[in-house]
N, C-alpha and C positions, 0 to 999 in steps of 0.2 A: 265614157261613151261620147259619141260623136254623131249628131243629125245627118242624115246621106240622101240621096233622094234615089229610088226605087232601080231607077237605071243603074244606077252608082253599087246599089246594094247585090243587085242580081247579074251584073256585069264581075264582080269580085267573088260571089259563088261558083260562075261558070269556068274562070277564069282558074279555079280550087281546084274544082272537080274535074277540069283537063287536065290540068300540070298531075293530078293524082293518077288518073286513069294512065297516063302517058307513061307514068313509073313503074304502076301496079298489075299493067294489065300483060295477062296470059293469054296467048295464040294457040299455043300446043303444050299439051302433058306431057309428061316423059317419053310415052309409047309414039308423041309425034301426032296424036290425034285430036285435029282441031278443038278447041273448048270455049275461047274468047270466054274468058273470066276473069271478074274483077273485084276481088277479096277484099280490099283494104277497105271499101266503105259501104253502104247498107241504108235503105229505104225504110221508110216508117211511115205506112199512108196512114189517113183518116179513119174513122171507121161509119161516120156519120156521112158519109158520101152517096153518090148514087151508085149504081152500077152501070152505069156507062162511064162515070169519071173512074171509077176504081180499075175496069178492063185497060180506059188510055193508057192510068197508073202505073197499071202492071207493063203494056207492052212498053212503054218507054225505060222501066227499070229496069226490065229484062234485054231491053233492046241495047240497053249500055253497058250490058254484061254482069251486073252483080247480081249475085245469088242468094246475097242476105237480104229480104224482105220481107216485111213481118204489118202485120195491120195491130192498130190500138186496141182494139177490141179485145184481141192475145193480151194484152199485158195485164 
């Protein structure tokens, strides 16, 4: 393990989850009809949140196209 400082840390997540989306992500289904989906990776909020952080949550995870999201609460 290696100490990083926050910027360092969430600068190399964002930098992940571009280079992924960039590979992973779907425009159109077969039939050609837009879907902007992005399978390869998957959201896992809090469950102890409010509901206004949980809605930001969602539109931001939906807003980057994955469809796997699931709350702690579920598991």
């Amino acid at each position: 393990f290696e100490r990083v400082t926050w910027d360092c840390a969430l600068d190399r997540i964002a930098r992940l989850m571009k280079d992924d989306r960039d590979q992973n992500f779907i425009a159109k289904n077969a039939a050609g009809v837009t879907v902007n989906r992005w399978l390869s990776t998957g959201f896992l909020a809090a469950s102890a949140t409010t509901n206004e952080t949980a809605w930001a949550t969602y539109k931001v995870v939906r807003s980057a196209g994955m469809l796997v999201f699931d709350n702690q609460a579920r598991v």
